[in-house]
ROBAZA-248966 format. One record per residue (C-alpha): x, y, z negated; residue number from 1. Coordinates in steps of 0.25 Angstrom, whole numbers, plus 2048, in hexadecimal, padded with zeros to 3 digits. Each point is the difference from the previous one (the first is absolute). Layout:
! residues N
TORGU/X/Y/Z/NUM
...
//
This chain:
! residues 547
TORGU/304/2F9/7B6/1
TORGU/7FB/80A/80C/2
TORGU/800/7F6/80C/3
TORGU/808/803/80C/4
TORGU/7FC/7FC/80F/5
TORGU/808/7FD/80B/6
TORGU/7FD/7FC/80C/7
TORGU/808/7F9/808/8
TORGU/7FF/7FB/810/9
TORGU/80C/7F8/807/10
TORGU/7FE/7FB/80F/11
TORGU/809/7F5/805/12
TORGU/80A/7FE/80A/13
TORGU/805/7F9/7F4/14
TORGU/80E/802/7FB/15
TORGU/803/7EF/800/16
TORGU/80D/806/7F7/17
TORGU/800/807/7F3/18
TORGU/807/80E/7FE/19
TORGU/80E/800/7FB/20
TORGU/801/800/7F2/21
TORGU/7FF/7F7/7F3/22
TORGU/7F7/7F4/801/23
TORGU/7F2/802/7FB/24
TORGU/7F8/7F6/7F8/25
TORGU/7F5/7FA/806/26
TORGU/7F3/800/7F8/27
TORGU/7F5/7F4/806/28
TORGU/7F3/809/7FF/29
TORGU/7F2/7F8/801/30
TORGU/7F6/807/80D/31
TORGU/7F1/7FD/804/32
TORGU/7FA/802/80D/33
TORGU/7F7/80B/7FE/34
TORGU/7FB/807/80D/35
TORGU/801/7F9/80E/36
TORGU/7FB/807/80C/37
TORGU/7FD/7F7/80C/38
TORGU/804/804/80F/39
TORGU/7FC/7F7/80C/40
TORGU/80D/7F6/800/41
TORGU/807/804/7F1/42
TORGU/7FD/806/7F3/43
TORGU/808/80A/7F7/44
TORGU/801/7FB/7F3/45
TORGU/802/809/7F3/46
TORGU/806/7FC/7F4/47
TORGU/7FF/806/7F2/48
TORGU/80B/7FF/7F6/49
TORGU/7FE/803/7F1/50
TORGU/80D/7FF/7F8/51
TORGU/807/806/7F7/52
TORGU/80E/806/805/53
TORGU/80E/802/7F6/54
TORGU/808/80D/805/55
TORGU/80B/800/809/56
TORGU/801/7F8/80E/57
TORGU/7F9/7F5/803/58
TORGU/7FC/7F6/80B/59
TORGU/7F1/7FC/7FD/60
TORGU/7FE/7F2/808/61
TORGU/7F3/7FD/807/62
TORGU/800/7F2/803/63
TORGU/7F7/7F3/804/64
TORGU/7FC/807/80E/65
TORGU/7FD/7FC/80E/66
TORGU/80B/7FF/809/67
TORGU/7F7/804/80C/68
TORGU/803/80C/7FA/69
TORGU/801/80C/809/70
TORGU/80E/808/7FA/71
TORGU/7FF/80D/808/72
TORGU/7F1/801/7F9/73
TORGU/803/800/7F2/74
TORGU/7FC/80D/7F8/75
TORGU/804/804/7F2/76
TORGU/7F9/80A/7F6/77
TORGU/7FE/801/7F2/78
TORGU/7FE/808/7F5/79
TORGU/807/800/7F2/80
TORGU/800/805/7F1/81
TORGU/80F/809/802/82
TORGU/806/805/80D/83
TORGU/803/7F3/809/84
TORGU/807/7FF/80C/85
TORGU/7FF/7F5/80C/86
TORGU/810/7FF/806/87
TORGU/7FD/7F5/808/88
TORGU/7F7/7F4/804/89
TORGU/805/7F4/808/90
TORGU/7F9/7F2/804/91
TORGU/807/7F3/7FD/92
TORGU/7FC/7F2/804/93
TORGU/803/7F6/7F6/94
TORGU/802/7F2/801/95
TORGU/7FB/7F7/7F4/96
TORGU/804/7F2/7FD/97
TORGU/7F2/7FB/7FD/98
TORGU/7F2/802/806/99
TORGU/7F6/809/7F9/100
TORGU/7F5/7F6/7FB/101
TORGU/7F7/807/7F8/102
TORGU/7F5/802/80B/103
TORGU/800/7F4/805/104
TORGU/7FF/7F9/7F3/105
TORGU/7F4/809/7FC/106
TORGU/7F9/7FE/80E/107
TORGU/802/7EF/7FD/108
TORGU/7FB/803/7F1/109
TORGU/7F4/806/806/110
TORGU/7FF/7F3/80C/111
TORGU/800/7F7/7F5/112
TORGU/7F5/805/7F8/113
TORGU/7F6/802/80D/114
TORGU/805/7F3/803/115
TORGU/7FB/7FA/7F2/116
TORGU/7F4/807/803/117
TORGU/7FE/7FB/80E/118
TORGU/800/7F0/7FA/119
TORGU/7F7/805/7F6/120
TORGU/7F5/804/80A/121
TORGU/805/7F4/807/122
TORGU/7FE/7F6/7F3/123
TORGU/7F0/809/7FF/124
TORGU/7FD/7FB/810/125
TORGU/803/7F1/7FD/126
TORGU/7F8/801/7F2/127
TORGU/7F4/805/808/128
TORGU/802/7F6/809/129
TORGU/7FE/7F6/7F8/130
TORGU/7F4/807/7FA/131
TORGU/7FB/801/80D/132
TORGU/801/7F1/802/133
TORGU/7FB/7FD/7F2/134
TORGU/7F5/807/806/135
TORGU/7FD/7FB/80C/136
TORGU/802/7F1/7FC/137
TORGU/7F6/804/7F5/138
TORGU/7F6/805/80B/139
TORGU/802/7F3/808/140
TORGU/7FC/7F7/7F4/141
TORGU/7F4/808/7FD/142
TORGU/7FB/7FF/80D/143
TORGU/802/7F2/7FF/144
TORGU/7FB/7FE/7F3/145
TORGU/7F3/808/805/146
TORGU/7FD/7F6/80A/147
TORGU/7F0/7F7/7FD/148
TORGU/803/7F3/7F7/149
TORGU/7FA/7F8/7F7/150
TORGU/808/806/7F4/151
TORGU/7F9/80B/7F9/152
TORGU/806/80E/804/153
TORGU/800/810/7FE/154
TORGU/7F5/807/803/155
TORGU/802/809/80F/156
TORGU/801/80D/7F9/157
TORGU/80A/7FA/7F7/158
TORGU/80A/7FC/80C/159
TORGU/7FB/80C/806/160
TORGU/806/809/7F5/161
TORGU/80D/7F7/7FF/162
TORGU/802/800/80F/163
TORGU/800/811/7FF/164
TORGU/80A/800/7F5/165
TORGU/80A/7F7/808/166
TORGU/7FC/80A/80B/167
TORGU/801/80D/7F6/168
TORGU/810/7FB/7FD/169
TORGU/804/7FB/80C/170
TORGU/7FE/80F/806/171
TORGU/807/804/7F3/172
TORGU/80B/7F7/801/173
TORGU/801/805/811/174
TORGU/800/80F/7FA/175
TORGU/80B/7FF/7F8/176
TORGU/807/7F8/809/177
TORGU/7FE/80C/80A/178
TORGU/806/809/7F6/179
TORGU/80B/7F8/7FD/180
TORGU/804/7FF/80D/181
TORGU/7FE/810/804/182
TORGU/80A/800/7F2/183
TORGU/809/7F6/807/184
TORGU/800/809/80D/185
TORGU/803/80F/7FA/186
TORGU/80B/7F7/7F6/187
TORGU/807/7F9/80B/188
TORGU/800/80F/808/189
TORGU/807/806/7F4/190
TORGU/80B/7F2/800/191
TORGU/803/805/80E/192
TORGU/803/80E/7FE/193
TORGU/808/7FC/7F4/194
TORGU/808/7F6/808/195
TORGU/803/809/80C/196
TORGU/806/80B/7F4/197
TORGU/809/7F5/7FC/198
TORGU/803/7FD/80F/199
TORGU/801/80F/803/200
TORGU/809/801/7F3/201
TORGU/809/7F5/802/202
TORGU/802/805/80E/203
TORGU/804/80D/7FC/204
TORGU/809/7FB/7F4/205
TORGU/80F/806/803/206
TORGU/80D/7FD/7F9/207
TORGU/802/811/801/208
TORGU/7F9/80B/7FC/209
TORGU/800/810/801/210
TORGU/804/809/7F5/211
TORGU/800/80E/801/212
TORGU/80C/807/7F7/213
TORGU/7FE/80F/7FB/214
TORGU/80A/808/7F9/215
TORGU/7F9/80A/7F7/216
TORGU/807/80A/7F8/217
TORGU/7FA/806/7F2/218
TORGU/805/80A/7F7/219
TORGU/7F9/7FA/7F4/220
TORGU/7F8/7F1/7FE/221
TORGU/7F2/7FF/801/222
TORGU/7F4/7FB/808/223
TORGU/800/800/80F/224
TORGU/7F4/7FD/80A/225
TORGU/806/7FD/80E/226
TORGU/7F7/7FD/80D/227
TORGU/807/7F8/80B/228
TORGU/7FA/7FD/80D/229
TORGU/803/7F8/80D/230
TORGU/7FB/7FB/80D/231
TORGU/7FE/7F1/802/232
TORGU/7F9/7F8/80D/233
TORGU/7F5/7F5/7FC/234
TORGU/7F6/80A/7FF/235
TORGU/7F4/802/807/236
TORGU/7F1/806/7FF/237
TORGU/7F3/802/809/238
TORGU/7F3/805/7FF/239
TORGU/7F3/7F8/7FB/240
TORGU/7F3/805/800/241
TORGU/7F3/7FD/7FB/242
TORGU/7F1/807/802/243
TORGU/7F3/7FD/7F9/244
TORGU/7F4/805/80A/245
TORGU/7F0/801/7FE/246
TORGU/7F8/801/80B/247
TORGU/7F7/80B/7F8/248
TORGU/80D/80A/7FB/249
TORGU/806/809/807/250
TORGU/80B/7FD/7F8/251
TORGU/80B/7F6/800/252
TORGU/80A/7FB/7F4/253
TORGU/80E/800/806/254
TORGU/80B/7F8/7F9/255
TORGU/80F/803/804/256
TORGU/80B/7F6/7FC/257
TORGU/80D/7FC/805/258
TORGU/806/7F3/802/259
TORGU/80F/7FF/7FB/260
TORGU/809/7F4/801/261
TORGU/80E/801/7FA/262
TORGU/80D/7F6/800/263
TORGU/80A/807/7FC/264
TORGU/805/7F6/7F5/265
TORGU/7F9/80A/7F6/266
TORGU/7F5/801/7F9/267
TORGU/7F6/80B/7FD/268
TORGU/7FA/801/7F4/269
TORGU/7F7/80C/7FC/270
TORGU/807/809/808/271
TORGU/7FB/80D/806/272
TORGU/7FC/7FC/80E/273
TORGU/800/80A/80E/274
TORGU/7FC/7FD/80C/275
TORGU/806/806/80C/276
TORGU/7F6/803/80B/277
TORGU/805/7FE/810/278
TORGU/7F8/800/80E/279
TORGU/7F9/7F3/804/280
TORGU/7FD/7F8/80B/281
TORGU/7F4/804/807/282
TORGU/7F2/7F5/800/283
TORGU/7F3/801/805/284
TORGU/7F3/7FA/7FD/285
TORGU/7F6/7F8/809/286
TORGU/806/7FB/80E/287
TORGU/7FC/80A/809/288
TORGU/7FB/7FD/80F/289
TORGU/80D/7FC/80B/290
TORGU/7FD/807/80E/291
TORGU/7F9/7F7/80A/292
TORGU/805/800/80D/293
TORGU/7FC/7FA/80D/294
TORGU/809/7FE/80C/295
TORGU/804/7F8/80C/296
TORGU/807/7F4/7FD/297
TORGU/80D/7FD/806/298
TORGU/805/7F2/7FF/299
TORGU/80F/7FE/7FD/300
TORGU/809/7FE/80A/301
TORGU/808/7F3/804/302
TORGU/80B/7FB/7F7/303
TORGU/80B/7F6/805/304
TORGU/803/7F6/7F4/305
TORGU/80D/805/7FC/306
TORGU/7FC/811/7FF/307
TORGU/7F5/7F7/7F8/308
TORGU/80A/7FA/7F5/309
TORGU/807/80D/800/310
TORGU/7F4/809/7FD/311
TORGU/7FA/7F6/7F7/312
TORGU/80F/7FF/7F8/313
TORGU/800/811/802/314
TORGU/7F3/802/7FB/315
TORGU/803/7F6/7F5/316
TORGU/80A/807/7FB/317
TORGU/7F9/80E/802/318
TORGU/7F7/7FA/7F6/319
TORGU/807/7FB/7F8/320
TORGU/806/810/7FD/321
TORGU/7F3/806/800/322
TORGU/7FC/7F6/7F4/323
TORGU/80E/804/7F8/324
TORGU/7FB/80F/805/325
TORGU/7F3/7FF/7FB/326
TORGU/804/7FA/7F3/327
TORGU/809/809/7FC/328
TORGU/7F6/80B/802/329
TORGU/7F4/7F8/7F8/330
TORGU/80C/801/7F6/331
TORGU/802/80E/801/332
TORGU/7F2/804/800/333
TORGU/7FE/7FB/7F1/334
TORGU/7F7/80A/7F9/335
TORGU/80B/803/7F7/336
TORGU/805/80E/7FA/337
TORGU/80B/808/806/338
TORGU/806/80C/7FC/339
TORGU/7FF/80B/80B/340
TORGU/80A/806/807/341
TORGU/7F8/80C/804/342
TORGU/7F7/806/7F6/343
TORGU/7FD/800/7F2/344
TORGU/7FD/7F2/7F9/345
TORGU/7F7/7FC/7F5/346
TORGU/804/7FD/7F4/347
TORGU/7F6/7F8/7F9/348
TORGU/800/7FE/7EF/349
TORGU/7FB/7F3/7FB/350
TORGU/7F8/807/7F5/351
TORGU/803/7F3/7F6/352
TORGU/80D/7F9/7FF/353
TORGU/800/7F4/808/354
TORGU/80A/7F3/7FC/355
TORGU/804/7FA/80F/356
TORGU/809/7F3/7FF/357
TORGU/80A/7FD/808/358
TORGU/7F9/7F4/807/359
TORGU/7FB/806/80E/360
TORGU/7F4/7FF/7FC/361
TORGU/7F5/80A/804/362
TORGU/7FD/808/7F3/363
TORGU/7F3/809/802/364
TORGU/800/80E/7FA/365
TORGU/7F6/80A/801/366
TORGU/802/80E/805/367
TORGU/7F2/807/7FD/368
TORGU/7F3/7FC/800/369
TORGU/7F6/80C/809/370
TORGU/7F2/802/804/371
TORGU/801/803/80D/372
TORGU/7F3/805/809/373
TORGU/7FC/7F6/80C/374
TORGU/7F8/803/80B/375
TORGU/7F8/7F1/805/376
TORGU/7FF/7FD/80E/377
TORGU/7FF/7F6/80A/378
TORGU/806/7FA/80D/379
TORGU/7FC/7F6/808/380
TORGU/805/7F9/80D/381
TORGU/7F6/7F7/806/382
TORGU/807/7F9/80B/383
TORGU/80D/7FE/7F5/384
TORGU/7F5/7FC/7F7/385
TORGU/7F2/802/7FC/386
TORGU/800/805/7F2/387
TORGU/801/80E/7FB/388
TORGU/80C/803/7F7/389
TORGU/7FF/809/7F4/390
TORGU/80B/809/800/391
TORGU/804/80A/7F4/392
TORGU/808/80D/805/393
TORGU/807/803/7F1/394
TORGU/806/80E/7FF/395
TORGU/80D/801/7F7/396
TORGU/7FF/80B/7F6/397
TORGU/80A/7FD/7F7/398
TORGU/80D/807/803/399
TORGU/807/7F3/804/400
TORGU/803/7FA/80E/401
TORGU/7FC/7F2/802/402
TORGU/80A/7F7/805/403
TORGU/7FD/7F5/80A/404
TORGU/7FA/7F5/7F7/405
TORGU/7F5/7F7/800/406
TORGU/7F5/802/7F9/407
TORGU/7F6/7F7/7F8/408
TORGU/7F3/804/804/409
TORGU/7F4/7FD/7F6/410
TORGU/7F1/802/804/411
TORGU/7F6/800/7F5/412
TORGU/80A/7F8/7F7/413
TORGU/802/7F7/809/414
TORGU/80D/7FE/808/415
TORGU/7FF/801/80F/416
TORGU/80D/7FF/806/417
TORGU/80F/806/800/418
TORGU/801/80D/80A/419
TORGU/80E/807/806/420
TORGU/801/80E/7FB/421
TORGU/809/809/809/422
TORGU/805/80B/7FC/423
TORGU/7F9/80B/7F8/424
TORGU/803/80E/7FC/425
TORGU/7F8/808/7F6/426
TORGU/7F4/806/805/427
TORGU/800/7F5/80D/428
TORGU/7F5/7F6/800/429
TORGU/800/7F0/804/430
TORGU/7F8/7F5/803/431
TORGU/7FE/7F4/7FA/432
TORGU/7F7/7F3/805/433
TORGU/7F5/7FB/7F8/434
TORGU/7FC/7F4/807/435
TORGU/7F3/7FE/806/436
TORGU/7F3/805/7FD/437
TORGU/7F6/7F6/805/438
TORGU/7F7/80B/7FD/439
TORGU/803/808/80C/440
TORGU/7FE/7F6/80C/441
TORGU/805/802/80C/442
TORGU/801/7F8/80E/443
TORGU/803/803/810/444
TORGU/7FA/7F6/809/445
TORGU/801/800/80E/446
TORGU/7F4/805/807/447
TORGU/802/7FC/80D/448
TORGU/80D/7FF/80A/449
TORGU/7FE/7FE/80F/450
TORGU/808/800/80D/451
TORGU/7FE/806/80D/452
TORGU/809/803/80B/453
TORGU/7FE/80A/80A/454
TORGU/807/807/80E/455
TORGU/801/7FC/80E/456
TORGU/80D/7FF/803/457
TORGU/808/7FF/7F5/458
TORGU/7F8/7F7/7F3/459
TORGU/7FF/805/7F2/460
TORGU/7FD/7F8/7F3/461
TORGU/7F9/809/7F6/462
TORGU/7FC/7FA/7F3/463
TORGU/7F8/807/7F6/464
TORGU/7FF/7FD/7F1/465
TORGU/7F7/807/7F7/466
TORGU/801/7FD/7F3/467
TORGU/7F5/806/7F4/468
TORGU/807/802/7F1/469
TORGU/7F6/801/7F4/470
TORGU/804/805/7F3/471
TORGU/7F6/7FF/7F4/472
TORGU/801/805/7F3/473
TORGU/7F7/7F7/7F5/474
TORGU/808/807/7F4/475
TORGU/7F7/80B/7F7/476
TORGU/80A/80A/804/477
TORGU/804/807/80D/478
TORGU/80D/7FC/804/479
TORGU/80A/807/80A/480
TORGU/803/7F4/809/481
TORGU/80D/800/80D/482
TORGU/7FD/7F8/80A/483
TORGU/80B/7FC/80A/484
TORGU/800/7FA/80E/485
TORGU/807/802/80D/486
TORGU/7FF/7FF/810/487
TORGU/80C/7F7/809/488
TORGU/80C/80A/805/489
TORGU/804/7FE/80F/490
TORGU/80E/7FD/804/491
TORGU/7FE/801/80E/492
TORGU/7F9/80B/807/493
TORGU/7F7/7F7/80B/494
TORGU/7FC/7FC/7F1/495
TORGU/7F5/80A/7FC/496
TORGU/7FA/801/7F2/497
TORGU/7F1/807/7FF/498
TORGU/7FD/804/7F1/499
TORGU/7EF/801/803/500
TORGU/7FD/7FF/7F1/501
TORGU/802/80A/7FA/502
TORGU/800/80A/808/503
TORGU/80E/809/800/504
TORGU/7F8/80C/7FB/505
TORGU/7FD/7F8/7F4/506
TORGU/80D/7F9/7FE/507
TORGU/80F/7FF/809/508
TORGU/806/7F3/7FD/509
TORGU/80F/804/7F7/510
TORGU/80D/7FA/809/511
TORGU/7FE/7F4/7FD/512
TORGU/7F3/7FE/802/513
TORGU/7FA/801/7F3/514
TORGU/7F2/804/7FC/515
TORGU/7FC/805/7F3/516
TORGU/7F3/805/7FA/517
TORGU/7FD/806/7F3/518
TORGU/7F4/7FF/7FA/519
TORGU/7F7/801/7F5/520
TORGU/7F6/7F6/7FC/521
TORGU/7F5/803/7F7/522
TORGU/7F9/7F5/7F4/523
TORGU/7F9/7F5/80C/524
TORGU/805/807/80C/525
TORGU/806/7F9/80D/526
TORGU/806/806/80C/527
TORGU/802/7F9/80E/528
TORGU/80C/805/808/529
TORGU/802/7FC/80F/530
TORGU/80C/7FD/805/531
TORGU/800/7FC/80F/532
TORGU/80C/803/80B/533
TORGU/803/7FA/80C/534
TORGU/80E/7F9/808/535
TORGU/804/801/80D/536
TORGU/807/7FB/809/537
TORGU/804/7F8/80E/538
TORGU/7FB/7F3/802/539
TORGU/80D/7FC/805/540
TORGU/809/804/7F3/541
TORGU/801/7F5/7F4/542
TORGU/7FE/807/7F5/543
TORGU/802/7FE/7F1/544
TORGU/7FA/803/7F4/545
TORGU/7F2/801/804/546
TORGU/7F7/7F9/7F7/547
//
């Protein structure tokens, strides 16, 4: 028989009554979850029905689903074997007389086997600690026994083999207590995340549930397949990243994953996963230099001892807001995915079917794994520190943006440390920190610093610093190095600044008194640079922030 397609689409507003007419039989139909896609705060979940579907009218009933369920969202399309038509789809909240169990009882059935397991690695610790003992009293008698008498004994070579075996099994009996332990620790993590499903279960358990009710009408019978989506909160995803870098290579393996997270009192299993891209929060990498100032110091005025309570009692309670402000804004700065309002977002496919229970839990899946070309450099800031810092400026060639993440750095297979990620568009580049390289050695050491005043009439102090930074570089290859410093910024104009080294053909200190030199260090080479200014002043002024 020559198949017919229909295909079919219904938005909601729901109709909460059906049309006029003659009642309909309602037909339970069996659905999966097959595709979710993720956004920021909630998730769009698709169902597929597969059934078979008599002529005439009918109500096709799909039930068991979240009451978190957001009506107005609900979609309906479908194709069928003979013409099909939707007439109507309508949400219904049902009250049942008993608890669904069937979860819970499955997640116990699974504590109860992890915790048969868990006494047997426990039974396994206390045999080896007998062992051990056996042992160890075995070792104190034969040293005993060893001891000079007038009874005839072993030869030295004979208790010398004997005391090695002890030896030889007690450091077995210590290894596999080691590994029994470590099973212990990764069981007892696995009792936990059971246990906090059954707490997350139990806590969403509802005497009511969701059903979704479609009247269909088909000139003949035969098999329908029917796709039912809706929007529920409880979902969440972010960005997590991972890079593998060489020091030799000019190129960098690049993982892209997200994060998703998911209590909406369903779960996911083998689905079709997108993820819905947004714009994130904005990081940085090392702590860059504050601006030093220097100024005349003003002490505060007088306060009488009750403008001192009620300051003290304003200011406390000035503080008090700007904590509850600066929290809610730690919390709103979560590098998490929001959909844009302006633009167009991203729309990322898990290229394998992902299973993400409903446990708020983070559940890792990857987006792409991408050589990426990386460009190594260096930065140092001696006063902040005296190391040099390998830096890697990555390029994105791939035809994704990158969220703000973090990313898991790894430096000739070895981990080196977790690193923000702000936001990257394709064809942009970013830095990520390698740590130190102790093969770069840097170091800034103060020189000399004198004082002298000078005038007649009207005293000045003038202090001179002069600092010299060296920067070597021990490594076989040449390496392009940044090094950072900077001069004290006046607030006061009989306060006077004098940049001497370098001189301001070579270099203009930026606003906020920044230095920065770039250079390039050859296999063995080391450069000196001179740093040396001057701050003046009336002897009369209290100033602060001279060193």
């Amino acid at each position: 028989m020559l198949q017919r397609t229909v295909c079919l689409l219904v938005f909601i507003p729901l109709l909460l009554q059906a049309q006029t007419g003659a009642p309909s039989t309602h037909q339970a139909v069996n659905s999966i979850v097959s595709a979710v896609a993720v956004y920021p705060d909630r998730a769009m979940v698709t169902r597929t029905i597969k059934d078979q579907l008599p002529s005439g009218e009918r109500i096709l009933v799909v039930g068991d689903l979240p009451t978190t369920l957001i009506d107005q969202t609900i979609r309906v399309s479908g194709a069928g074997e003979s013409a099909v038509k939707i007439l109507d789809v309508s949400v219904a909240t049902v009250f049942l007389d008993t608890i669904p169990e069937v979860r819970i009882r499955d997640l116990q059935s699974r504590l109860r086997s992890l915790r048969v397991e868990e006494q047997k690695l426990q039974d396994a610790l206390v045999v080896l600690r007998s062992q051990r003992e056996f042992v160890d009293s075995v070792k104190i008698s034969t040293s005993r026994e060893a001891r000079p008498s007038g009874v005839q004994r072993a030869t030295l070579e004979e208790w010398d083999r004997l005391l090695a075996f002890l030896e030889k099994k007690l450091g077995g009996i210590f290894a596999e207590m080691r590994a029994t332990n470590q099973s212990l620790i990764d069981l007892r993590s696995k009792i936990e995340t059971v246990e906090r499903e059954i707490r997350n279960s139990q806590a969403y358990s509802r005497k009511s549930q969701k059903q979704i009710h479609i009247t269909v009408n088909s000139t003949t019978s035969g098999r329908v397949q029917m796709s039912v989506s809706y929007v529920v909160p409880g979902a969440v995803w972010y960005p997590a990243y991972e890079a593998r870098v060489s020091s030799n290579s000019q190129i960098v393996q690049f993982v892209y994953a997200g994060q998703v997270k998911q209590n909406t009192g369903e779960d996911w299993a083998n689905v079709e996963l997108t993820l819905s891209t947004a714009r994130p929060s904005e990081g940085g990498l090392p702590s860059e230099l504050t601006p030093w100032y220097v100024d005349v110091f003003l002490p505060p005025p007088p306060v009488v001892a009750g403008a001192l309570r009620r300051k003290d009692a304003a200011a406390e309670s000035k503080m008090t807001d700007e904590i509850t402000v600066s929290r809610e804004r730690m919390e709103m700065e979560l590098p998490v995915a929001e959909v844009e309002s302006q633009g167009a977002s991203v729309i990322f496919r898990v290229p394998v079917r992902a299973t993400i229970p409903s446990d708020n839990s983070p559940h890792k899946v990857t987006v792409g794994v991408f050589d990426l070309p990386v460009e190594m450099k260096y930065l140092s800031i001696p006063k902040n520190s005296p190391a040099a810092f390998m830096t890697g400026s990555i390029k994105n060639a791939t035809e994704y943006p990158f969220l703000s993440g973090a990313v898991n750095l790894f430096f000739e297979n070895t981990f080196v440390a977790s690193s923000p990620l702000k936001r990257t568009m394709a064809g942009e580049s970013f830095d990520v920190g390698l740590g130190i390289d102790d093969r770069v050695k840097t170091q800034r050491k103060l020189q000399n610093r004198f004082t002298e005043y000078t005038g007649t009439f009207t005293r000045k102090t003038k202090i001179t610093y002069d600092y010299l930074i060296s920067i070597e570089n021990t490594r076989k290859e040449s390496i392009h190095i940044e090094v950072r410093d900077q001069i004290p910024l006046s607030r006061n104009e009989r306060i006077v600044v004098e940049v001497i080294a370098p001189s301001p053909k070579e270099m203009k200190p930026e606003a906020d008194g920044s230095l920065r030199w770039k250079l390039n260090l050859t296999p063995g080479e080391k450069k000196l640079i001179p740093l040396k200014f001057s701050i003046e002043y009336p002897s009369d002024l209290n100033v602060v922030g001279v060193e």
